[in-house]
KOLDOKE-946503 format. One line per 5 residues: for each residue x negated, y, z negated of N, C-alpha, C. Coordinates in nm, 2 decimals. Atoms other than C-alpha are relative to their C-alpha. Layout:
BEGIN
X Y Z X Y Z X Y Z; ...
REM end
This chain:
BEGIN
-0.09 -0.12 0.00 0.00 0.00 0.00 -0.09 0.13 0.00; 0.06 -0.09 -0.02 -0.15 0.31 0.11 0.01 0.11 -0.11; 0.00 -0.07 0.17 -0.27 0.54 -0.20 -0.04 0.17 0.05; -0.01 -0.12 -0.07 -0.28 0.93 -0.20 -0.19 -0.01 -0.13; 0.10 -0.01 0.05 -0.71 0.93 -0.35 -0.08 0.10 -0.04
0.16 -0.13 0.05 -0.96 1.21 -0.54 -0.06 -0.08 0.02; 0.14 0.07 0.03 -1.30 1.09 -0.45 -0.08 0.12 -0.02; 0.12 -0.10 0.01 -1.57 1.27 -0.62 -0.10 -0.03 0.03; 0.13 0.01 -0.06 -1.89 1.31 -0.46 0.07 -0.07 0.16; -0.16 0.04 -0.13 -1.66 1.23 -0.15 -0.13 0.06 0.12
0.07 -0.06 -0.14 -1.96 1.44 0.11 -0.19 -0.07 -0.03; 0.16 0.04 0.01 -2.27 1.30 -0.07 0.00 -0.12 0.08; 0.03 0.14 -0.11 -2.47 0.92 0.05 0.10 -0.04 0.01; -0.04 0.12 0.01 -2.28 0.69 -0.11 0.15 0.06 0.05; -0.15 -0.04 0.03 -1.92 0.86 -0.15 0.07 0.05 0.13
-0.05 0.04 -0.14 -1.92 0.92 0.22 0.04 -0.11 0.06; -0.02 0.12 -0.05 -1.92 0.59 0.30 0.13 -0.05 -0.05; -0.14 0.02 0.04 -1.64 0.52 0.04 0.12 0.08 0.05; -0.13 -0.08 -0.08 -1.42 0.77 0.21 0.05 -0.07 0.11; -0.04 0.09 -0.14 -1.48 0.61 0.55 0.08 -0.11 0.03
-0.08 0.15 -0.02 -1.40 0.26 0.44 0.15 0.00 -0.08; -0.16 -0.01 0.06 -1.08 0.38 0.21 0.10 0.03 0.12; -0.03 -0.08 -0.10 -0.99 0.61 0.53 0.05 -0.13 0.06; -0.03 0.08 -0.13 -0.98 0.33 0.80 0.11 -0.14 -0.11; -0.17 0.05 0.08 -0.72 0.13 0.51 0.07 0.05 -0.02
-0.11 -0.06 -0.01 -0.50 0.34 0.57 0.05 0.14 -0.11; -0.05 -0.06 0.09 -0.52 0.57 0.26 -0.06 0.09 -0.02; 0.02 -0.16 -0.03 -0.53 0.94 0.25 -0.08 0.04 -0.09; 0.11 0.00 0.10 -0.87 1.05 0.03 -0.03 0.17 0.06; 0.04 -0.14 0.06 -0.92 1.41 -0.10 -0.15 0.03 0.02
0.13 0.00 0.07 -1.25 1.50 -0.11 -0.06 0.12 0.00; 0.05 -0.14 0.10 -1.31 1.86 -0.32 -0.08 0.01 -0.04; 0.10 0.02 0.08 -1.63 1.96 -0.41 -0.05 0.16 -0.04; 0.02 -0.12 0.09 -1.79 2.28 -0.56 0.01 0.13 0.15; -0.01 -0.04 0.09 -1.74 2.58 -0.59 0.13 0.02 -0.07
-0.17 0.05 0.04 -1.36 2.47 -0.60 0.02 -0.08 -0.11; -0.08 0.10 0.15 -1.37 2.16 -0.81 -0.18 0.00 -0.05; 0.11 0.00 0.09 -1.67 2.22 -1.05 0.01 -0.12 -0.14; -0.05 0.09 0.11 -1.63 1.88 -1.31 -0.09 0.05 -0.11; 0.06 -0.04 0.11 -1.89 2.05 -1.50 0.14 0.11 -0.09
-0.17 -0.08 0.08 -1.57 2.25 -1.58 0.13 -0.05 -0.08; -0.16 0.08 0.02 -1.27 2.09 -1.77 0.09 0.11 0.07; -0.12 -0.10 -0.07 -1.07 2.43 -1.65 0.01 -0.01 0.14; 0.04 -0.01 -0.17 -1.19 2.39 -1.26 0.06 -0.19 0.03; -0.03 0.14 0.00 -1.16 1.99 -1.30 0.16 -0.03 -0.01
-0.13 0.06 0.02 -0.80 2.01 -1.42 0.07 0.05 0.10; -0.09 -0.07 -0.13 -0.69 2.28 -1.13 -0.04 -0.06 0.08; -0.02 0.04 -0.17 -0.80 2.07 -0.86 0.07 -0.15 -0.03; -0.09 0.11 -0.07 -0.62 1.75 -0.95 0.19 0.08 -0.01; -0.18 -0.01 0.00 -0.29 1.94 -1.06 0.02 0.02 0.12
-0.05 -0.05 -0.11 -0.32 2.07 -0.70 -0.01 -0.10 0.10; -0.01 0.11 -0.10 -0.43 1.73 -0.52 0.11 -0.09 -0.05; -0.10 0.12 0.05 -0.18 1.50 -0.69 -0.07 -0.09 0.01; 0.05 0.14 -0.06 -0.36 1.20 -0.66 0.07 -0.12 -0.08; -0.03 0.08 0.05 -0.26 0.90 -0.74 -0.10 -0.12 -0.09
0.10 0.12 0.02 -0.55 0.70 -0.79 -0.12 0.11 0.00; 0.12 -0.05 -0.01 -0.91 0.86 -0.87 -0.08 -0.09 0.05; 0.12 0.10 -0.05 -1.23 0.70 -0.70 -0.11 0.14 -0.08; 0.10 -0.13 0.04 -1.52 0.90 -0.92 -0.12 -0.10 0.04; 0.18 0.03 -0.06 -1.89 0.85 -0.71 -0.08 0.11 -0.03
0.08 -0.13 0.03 -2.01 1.18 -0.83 -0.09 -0.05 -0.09; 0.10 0.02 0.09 -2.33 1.16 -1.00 -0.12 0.08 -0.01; 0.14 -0.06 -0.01 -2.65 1.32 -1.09 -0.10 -0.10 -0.06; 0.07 0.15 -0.01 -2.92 1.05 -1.02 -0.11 0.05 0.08; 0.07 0.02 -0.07 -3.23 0.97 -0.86 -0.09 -0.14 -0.01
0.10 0.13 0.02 -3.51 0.69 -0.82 -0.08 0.05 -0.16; 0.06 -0.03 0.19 -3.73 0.66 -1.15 -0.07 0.12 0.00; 0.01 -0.15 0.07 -3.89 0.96 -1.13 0.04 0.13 -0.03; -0.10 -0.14 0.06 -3.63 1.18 -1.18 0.05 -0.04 -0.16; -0.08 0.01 0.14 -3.50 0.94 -1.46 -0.11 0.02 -0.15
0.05 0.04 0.06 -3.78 0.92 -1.62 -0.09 0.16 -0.04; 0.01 -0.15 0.02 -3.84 1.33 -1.58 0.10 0.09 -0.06; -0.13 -0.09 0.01 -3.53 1.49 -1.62 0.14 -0.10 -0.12; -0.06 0.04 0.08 -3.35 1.24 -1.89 0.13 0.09 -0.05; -0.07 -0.09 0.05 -3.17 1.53 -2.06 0.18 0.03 0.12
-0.12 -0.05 -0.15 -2.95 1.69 -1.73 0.03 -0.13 0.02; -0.06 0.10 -0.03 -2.92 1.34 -1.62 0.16 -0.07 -0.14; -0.11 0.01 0.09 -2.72 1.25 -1.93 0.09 0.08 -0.05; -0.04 -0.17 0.06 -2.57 1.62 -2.02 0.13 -0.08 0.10; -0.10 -0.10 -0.13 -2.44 1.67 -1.67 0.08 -0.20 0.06
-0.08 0.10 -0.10 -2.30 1.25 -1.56 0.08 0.00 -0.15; -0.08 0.04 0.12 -2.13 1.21 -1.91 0.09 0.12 -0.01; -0.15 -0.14 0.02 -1.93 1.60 -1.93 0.08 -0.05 0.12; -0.07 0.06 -0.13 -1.83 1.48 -1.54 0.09 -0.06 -0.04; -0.07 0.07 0.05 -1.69 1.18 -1.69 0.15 0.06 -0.08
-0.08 -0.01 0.11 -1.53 1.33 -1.97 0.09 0.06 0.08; -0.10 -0.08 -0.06 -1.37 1.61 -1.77 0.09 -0.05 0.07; -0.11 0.08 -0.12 -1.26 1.38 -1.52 0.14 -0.06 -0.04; -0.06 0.09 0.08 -1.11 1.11 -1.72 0.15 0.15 -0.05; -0.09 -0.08 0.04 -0.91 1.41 -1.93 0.11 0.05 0.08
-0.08 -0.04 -0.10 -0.78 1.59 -1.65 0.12 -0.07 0.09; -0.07 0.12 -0.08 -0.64 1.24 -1.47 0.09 -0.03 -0.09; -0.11 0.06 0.09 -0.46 1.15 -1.79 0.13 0.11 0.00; -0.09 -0.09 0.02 -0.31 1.50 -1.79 0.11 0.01 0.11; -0.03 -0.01 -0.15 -0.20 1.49 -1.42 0.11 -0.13 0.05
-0.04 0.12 -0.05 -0.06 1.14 -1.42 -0.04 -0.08 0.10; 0.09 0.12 -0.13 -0.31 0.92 -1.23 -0.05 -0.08 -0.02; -0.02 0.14 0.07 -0.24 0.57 -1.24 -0.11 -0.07 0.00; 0.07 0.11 -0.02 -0.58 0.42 -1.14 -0.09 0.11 -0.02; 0.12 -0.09 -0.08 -0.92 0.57 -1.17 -0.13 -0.14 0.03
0.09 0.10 -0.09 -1.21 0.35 -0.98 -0.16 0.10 -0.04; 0.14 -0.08 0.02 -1.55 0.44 -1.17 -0.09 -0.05 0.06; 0.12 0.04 -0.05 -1.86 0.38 -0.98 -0.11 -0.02 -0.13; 0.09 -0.03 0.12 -2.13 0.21 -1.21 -0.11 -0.05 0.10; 0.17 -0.01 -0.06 -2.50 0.12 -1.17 -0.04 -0.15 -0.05
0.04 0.08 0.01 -2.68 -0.19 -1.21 -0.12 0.02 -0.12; 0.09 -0.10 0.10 -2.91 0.09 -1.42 0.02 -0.08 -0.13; -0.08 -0.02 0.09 -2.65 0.02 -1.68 -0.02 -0.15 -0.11; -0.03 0.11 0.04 -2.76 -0.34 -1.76 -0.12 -0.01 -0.12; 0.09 0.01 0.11 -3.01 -0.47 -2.05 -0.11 -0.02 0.06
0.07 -0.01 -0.07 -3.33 -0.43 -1.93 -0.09 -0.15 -0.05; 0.07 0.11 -0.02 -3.46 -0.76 -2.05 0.11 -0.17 0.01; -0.07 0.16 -0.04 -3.19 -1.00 -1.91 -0.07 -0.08 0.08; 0.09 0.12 -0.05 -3.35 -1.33 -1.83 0.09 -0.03 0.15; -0.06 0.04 -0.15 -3.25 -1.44 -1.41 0.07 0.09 0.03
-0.11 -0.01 -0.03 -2.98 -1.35 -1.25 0.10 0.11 -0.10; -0.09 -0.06 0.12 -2.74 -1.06 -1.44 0.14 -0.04 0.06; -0.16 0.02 -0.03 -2.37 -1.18 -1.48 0.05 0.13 -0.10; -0.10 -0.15 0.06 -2.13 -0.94 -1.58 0.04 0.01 -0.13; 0.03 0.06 0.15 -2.12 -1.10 -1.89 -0.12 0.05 -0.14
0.14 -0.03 0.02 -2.46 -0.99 -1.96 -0.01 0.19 -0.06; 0.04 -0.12 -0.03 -2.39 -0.64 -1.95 0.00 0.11 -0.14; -0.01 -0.05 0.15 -2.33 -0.53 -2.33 -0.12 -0.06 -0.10; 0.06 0.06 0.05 -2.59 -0.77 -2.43 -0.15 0.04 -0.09; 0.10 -0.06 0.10 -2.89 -0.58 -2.58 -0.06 0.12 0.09
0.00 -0.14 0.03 -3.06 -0.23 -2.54 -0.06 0.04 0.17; 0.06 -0.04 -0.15 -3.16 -0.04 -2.15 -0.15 0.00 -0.01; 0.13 -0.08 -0.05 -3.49 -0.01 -2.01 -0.05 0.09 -0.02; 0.02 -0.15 -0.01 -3.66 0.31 -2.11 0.04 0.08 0.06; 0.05 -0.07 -0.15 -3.74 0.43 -1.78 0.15 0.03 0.02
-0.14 -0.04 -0.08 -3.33 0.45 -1.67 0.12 -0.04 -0.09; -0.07 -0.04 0.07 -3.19 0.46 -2.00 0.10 0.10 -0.02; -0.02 -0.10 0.03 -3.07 0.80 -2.00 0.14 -0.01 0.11; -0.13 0.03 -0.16 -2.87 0.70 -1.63 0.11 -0.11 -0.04; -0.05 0.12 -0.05 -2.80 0.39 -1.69 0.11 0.01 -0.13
-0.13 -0.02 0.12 -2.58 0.47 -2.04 0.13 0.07 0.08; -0.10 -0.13 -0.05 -2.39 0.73 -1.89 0.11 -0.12 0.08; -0.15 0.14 -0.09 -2.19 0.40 -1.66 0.04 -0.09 -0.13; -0.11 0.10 0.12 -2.14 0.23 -2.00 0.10 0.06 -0.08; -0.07 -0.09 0.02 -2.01 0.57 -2.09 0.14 -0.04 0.00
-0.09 -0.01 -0.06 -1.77 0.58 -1.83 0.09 -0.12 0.01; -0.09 0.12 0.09 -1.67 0.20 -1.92 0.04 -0.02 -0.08; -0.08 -0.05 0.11 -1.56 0.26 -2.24 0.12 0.13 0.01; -0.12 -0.12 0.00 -1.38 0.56 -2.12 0.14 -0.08 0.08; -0.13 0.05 -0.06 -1.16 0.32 -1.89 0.06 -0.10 -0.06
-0.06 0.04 0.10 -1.08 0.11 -2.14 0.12 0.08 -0.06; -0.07 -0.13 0.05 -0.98 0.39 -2.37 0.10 0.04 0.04; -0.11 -0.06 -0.09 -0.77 0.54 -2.10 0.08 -0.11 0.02; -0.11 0.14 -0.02 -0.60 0.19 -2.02 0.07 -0.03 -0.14; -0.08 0.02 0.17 -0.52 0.16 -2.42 0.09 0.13 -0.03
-0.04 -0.11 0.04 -0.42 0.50 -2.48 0.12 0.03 0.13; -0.08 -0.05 -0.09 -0.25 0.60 -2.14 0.06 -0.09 0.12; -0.12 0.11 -0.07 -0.18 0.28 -1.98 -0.07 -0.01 0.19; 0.08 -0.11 -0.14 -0.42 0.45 -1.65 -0.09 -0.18 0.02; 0.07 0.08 -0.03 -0.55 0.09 -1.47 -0.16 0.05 0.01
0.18 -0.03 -0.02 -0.96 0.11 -1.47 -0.04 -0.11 0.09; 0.03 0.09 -0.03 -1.17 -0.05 -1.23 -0.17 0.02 0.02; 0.12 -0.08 -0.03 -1.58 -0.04 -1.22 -0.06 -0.12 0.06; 0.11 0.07 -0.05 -1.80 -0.18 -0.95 -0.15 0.02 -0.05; 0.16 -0.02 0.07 -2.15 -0.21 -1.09 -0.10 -0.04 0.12
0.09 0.00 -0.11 -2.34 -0.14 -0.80 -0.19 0.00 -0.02; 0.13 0.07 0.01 -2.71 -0.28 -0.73 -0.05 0.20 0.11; 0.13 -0.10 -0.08 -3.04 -0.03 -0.53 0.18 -0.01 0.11; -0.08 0.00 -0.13 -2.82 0.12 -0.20 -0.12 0.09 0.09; 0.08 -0.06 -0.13 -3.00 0.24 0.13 0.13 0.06 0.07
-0.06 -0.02 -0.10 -2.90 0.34 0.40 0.03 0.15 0.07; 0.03 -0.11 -0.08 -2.82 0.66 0.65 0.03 0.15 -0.11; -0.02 -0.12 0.07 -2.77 1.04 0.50 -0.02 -0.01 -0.17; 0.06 -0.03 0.10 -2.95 0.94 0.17 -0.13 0.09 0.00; 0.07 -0.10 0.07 -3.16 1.15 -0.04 -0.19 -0.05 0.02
0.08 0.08 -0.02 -3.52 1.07 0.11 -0.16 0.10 -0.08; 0.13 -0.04 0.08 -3.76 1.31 -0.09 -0.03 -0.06 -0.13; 0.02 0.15 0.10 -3.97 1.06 -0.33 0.06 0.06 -0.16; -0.04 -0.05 0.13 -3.86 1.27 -0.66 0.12 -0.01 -0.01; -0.14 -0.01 0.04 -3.47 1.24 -0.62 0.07 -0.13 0.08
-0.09 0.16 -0.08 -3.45 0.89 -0.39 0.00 -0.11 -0.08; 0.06 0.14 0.06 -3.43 0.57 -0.45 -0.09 -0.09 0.09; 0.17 0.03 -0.04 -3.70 0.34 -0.37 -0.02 -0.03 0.16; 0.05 0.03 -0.15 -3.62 0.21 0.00 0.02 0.15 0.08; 0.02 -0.14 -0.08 -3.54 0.60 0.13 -0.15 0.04 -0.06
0.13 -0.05 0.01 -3.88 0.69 -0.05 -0.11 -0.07 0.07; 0.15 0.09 -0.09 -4.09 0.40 0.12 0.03 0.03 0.14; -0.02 -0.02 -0.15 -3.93 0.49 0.46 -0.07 0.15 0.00; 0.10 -0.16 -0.02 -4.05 0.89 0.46 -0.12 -0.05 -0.03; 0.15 0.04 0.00 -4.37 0.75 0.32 -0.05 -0.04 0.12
0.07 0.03 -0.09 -4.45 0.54 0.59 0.06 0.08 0.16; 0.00 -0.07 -0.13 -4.28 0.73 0.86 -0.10 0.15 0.03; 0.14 -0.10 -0.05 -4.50 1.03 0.76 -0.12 -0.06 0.07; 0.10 0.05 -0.03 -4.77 0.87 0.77 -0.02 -0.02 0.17; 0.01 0.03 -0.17 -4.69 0.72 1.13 -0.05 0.18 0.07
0.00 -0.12 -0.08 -4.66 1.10 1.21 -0.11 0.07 0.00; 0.13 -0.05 -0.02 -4.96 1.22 1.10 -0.17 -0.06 -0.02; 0.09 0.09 0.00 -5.19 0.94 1.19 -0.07 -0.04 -0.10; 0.03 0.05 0.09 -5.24 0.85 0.84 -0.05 -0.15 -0.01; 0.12 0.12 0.02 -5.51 0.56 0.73 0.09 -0.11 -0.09
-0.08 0.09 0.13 -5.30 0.43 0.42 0.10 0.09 -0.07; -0.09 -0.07 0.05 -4.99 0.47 0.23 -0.03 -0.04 -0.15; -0.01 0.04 0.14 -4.97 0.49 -0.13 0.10 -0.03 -0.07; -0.12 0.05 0.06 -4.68 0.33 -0.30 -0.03 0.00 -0.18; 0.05 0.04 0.17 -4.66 0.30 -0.69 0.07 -0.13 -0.02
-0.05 0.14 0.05 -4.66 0.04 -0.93 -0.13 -0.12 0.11; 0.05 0.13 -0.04 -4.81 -0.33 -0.85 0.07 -0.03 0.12; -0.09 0.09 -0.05 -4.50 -0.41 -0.61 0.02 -0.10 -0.03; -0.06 0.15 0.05 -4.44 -0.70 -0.80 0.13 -0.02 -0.03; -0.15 -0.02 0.08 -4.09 -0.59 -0.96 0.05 -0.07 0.13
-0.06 0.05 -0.09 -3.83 -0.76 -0.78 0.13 0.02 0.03; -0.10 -0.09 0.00 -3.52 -0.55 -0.67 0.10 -0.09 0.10; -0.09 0.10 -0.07 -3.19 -0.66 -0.48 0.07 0.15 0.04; -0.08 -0.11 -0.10 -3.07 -0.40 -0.19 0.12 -0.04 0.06; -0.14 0.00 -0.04 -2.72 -0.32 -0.05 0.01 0.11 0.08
-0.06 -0.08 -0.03 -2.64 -0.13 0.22 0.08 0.05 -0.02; -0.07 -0.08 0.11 -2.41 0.15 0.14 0.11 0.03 0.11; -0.14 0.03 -0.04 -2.17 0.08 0.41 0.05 -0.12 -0.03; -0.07 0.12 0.10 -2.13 -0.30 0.28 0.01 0.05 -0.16; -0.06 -0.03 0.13 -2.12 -0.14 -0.09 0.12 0.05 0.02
-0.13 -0.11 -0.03 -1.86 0.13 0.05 0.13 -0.13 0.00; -0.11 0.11 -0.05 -1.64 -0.17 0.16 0.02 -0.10 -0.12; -0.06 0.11 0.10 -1.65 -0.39 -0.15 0.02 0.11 -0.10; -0.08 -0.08 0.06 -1.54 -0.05 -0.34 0.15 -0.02 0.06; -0.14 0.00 -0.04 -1.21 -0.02 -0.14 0.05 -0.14 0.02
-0.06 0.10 0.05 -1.17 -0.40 -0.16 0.07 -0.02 -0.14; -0.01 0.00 0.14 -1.21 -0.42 -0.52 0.15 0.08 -0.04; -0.11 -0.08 0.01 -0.96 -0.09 -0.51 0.12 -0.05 0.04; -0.12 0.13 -0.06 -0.67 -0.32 -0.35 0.04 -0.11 -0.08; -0.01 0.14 0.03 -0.78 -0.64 -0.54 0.11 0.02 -0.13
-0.04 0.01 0.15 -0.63 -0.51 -0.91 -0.04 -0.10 -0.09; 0.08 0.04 0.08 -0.89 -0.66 -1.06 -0.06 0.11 -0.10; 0.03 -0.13 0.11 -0.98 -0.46 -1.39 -0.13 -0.02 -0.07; 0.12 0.05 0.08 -1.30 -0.65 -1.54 -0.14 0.07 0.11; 0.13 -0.05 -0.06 -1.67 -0.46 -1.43 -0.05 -0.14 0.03
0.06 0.13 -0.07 -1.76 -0.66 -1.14 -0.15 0.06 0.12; 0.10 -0.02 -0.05 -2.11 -0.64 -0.98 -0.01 -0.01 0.19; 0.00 -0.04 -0.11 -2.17 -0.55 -0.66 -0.11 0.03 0.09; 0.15 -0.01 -0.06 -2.45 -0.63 -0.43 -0.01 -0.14 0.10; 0.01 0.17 -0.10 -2.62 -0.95 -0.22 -0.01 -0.10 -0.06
0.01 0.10 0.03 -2.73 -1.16 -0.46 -0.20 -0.06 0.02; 0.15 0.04 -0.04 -3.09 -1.16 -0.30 -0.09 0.11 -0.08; 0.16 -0.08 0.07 -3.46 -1.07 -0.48 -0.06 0.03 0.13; 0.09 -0.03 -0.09 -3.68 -0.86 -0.27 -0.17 0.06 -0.08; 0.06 -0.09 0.07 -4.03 -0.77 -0.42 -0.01 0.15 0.07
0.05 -0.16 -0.06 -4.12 -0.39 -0.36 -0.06 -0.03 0.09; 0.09 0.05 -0.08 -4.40 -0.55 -0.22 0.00 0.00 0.18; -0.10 0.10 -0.12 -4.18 -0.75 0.07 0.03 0.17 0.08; -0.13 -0.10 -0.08 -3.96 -0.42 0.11 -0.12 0.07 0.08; 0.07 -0.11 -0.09 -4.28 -0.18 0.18 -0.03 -0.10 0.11
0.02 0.03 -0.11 -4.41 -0.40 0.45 0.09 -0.06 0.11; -0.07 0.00 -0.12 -4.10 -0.45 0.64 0.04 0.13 0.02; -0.02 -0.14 -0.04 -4.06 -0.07 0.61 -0.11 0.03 0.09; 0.17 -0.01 -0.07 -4.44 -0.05 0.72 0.04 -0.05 0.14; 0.01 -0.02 -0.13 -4.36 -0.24 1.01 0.09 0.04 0.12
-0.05 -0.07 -0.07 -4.04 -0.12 1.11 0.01 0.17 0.09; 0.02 -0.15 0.02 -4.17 0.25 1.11 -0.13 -0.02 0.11; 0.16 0.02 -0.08 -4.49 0.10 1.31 -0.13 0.04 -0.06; 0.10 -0.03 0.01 -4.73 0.19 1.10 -0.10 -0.15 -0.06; 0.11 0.09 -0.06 -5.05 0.00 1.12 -0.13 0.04 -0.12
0.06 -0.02 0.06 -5.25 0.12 0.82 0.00 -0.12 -0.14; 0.03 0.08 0.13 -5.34 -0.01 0.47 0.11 0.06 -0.09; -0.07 -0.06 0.15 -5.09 0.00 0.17 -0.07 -0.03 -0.14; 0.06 -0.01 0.14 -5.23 0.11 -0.16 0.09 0.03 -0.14; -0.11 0.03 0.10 -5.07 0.04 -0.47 -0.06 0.09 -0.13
0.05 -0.11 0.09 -5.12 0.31 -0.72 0.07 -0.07 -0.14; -0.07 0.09 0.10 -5.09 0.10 -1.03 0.01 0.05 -0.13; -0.04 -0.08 0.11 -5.10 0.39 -1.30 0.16 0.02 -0.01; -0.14 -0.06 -0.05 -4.76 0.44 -1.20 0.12 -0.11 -0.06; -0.07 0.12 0.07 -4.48 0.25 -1.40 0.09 -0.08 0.09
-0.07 0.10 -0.13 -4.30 -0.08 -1.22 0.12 0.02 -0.05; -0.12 0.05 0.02 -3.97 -0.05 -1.44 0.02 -0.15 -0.02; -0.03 0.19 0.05 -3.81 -0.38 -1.53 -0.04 -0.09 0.14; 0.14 0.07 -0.04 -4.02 -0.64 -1.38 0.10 -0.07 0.11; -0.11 0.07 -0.06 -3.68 -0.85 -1.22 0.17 0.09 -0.04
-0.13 -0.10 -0.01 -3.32 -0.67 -1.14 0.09 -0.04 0.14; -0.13 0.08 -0.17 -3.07 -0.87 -0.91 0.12 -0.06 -0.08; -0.12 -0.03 0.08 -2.72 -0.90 -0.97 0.09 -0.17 0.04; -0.08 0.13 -0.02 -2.52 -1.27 -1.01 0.14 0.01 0.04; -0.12 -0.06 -0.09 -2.25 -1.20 -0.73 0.09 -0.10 0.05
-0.14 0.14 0.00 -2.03 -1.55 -0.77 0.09 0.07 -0.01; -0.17 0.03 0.05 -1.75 -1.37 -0.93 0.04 0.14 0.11; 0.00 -0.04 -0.13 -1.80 -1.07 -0.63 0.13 -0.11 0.08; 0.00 0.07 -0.09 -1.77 -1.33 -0.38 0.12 -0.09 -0.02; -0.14 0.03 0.08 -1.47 -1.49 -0.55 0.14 0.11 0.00
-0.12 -0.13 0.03 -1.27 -1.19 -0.64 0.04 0.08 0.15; -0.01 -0.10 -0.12 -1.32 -1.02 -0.31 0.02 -0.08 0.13; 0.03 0.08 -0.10 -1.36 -1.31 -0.07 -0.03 0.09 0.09; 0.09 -0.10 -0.11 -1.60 -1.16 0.08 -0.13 0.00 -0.03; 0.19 -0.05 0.05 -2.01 -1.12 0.10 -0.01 0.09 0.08
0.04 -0.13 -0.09 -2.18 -0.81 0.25 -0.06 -0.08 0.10; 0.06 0.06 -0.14 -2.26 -0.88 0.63 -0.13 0.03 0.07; 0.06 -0.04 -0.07 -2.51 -0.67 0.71 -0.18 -0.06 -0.12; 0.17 0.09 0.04 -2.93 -0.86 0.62 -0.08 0.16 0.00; 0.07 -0.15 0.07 -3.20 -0.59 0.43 -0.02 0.05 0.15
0.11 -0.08 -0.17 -3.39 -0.58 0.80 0.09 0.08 0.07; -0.10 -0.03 -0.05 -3.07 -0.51 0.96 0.05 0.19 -0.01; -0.01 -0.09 0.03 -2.99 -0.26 0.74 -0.09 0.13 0.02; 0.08 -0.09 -0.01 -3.31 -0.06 0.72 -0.05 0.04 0.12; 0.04 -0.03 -0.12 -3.39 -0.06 1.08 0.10 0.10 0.05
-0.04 -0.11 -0.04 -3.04 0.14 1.12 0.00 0.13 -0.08; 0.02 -0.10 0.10 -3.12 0.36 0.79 -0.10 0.09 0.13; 0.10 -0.09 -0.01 -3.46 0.43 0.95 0.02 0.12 0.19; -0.03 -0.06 -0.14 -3.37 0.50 1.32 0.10 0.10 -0.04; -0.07 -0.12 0.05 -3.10 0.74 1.16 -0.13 0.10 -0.06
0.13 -0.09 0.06 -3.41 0.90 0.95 -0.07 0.08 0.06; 0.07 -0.03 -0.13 -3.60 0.94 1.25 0.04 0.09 0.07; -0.03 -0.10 -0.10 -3.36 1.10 1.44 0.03 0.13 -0.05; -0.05 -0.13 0.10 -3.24 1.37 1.16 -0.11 0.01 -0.07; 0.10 -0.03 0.12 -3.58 1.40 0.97 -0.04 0.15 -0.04
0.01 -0.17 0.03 -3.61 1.79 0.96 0.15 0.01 -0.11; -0.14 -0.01 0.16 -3.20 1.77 0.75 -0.08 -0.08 -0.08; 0.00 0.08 0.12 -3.26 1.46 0.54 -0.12 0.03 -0.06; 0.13 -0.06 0.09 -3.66 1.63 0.47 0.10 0.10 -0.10; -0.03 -0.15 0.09 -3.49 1.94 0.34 0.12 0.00 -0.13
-0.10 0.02 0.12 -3.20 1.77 0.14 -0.09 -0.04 -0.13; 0.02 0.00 0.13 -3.25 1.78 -0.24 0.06 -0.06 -0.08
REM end
């Protein structure tokens, strides 16, 4: 049944992609963003849903980056994704809006879960330093949809999404995440006949990527399914850093040496997401393979690199 949707963050990477794939199911998506709907505002937050009506919220807004923002800017990162929350949440209950659909992070999980994280897993003992500060802020906004489903009756639903790539992300290395920062690496480099790239860390960690049009699409599943339990969202597959830079290296053509700057912290050492009850709930796995994906990230990159340089 076709829903009337707020999505926040509705023009950024990811929350584009969620629009697209809600869009082409038939259901009409709002997407308001500053200096109109300011969520740092509860007064700005509440006038733009009284005036969209929505029925259903999708919140993707966030303030994020790869680790070295989390692990720089801690403070804003948790200030500014937790008031968001709050404002949001408040305003939706006031407005009457039966569903809200929080976007979480895979940030959000215990940083020393042994294999595989099931969803099970996710309360289980304390974050990772390094993406502590991010990764609370989605356990936040899980307890807030609780809350709201006890108190006001308001369905909650949160995908716990794994690393995303893919086209019109954020590719300068201070505010990306790790496969937009190894692509600009090595495509500089290609460009200015550079000898070697420097990557940090050992590459040994071992990450699990999703393109961010197969995530987009298991959001607006999930949003359909009326499933309410935080379900993870991703492939299922380990990649080391390692693996990723050298199929970035050679999709980008470069032909140099990679140097691993190992002052540089790895983060949790293993981080891949156990996507049985995904793949169950949704009948469905994401279609598109990492190579697949990053070959159309990077040929997008390529062709726009003067915008996506200059985005912040």
């Amino acid at each position: 049944m076709p829903e009337r949707i707020l999505l926040t963050g509705g023009t950024g990477f990811f929350g584009r992609r969620i629009a697209e794939a809600l869009k082409a199911r038939g259901h009409t998506v709002v997407t308001p963003g500053r200096p109109d709907f300011d969520m740092m505002d509860p007064a700005s937050t509440l006038r733009t849903l009284e005036q969209v009506k929505p029925e259903t919220v999708v919140h993707s807004a966030a303030h994020y980056g790869g680790l070295g923002i989390c692990v720089a800017e801690p403070i804003p990162i948790f200030h500014r994704n937790v008031l968001m929350g709050v404002n949001l949440f408040d305003a939706a209950s006031k407005v009457g809006v039966k569903k809200i659909l929080a976007v979480g992070s895979a940030c959000a999980y215990p940083g020393q879960v042994a294999g595989d994280m099931k969803e099970s897993d996710f309360w289980s003992g304390p974050l990772h330093p390094s993406v502590e500060a991010y990764g609370f802020t989605k356990k936040v906004l899980e307890v807030a949809l609780r809350a709201y489903s006890r108190g006001q009756g308001i369905i909650g639903q949160m995908p716990i999404v794994t690393n995303l790539y893919g086209e019109n992300d954020v590719f300068g290395e201070y505010r990306s995440h790790v496969a937009a920062a190894l692509i600009k690496k090595f495509a500089d480099a290609v460009q200015s006949n550079a000898k070697q790239v420097v990557c940090w860390g050992t590459g040994a960690p071992v990450r699990e990527f999703i393109y961010s049009a197969d995530a987009a699409e298991a959001v607006a599943r999930l949003l359909e399914s009326g499933y309410t339990e935080p379900l993870n969202v991703g492939t299922g597959i380990g990649t080391t850093i390692k693996e990723l830079s050298e199929i970035v290296a050679r999709l980008t053509h470069f032909q140099g040496e990679i140097v691993w700057d190992t002052t540089k912290p790895d983060g949790v050492l293993r981080k891949v997401l156990d996507v049985s009850k995904m793949e169950s709930v949704l009948n469905w796995k994401p279609p598109t393979s990492l190579e697949a994906g990053l070959a159309k990230t990077i040929k997008w990159y390529l062709a726009n690199k003067a915008e996506a340089d200059a985005r912040q």
